[in-house]
N, C-alpha and C positions, 0 to 999 in steps of 0.2 A: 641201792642207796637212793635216797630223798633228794630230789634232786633243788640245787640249791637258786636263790635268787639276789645278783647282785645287781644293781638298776634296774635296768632295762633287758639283763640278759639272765638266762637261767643255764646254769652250770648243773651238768651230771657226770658221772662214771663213765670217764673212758674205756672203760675195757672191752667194747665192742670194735672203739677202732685202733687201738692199743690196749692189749689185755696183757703185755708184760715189758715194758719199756726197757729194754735192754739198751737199747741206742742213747734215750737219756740221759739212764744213768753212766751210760759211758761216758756221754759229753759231758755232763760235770763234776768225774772226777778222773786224775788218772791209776786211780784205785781200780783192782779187777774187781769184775762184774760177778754177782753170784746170784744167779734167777733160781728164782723155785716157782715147781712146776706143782700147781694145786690143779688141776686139770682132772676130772674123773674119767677115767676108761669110758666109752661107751655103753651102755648099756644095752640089754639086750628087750625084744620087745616085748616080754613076759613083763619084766620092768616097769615101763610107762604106760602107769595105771594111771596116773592123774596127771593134772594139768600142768604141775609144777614140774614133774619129771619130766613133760614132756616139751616143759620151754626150757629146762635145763638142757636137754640133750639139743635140739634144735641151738640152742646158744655155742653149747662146745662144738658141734660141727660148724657153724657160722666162722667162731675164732680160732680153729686147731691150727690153720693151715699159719698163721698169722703167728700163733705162739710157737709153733714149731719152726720158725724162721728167727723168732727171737730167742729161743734157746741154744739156737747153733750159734748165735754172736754173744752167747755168754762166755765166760771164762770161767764159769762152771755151776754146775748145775745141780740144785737137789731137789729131788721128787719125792716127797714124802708119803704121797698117794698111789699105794698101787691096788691090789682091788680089794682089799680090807675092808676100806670106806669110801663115801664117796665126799668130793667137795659141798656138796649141800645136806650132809648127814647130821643135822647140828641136834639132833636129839641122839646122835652118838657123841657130844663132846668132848669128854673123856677120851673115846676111841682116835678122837682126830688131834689133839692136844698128844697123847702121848704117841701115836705116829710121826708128829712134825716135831716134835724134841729128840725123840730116836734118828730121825731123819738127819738134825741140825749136827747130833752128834757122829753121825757117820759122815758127812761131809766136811767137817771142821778139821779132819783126817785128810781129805781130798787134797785142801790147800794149806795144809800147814800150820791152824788156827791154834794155838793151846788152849783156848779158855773162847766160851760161848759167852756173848755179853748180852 
């Protein structure tokens, strides 16, 4: 994301140093928590052919350790990604859009949901 300017400060994307705010959004509500986990498997080094895969991968090993701490303080969890696709696949849209709907509806089951809003 572009990162933003307000006065004198410039505002970016936390996801490096919170890449899934579990704690948060716990604090402000006392609604449970439902993290999805958009995280791609690693990949293997056949894989990172180019640059961009290869600061993908360097990024999820930077944050794994960070998201996988905030997934245990979820109160539940849906992973839409498993190795179908990966999170930066967006010339498969389609592939990642109907994963994360399948996803939404198999976890809406988890906690009791009737209806996906």
């Amino acid at each position: 994301m572009t990162p933003l300017r307000a006065g004198d400060r410039l505002l970016a994307d936390g996801g490096l140093i919170d890449p899934l705010p579990v704690e948060l959004a716990d604090s402000l509500s006392d609604c449970p928590v439902v993290a999805v986990n958009t995280m791609s498997p690693l990949s293997s080094i056949e894989k990172l052919d180019d640059p961009y895969a290869l600061a993908n991968q360097a990024t999820s090993v930077m944050t794994s350790a960070r998201v996988g701490e905030s997934l245990a303080k979820a109160d539940f969890v849906c992973s839409p990604l498993r190795n179908e696709a990966g999170n930066v696949d967006f010339d498969r849209l389609d592939t990642l859009l109907a994963l994360g709907y399948s996803a939404g509806h198999s976890c809406r089951k988890k906690f009791g949901a009737d209806t996906v809003v």
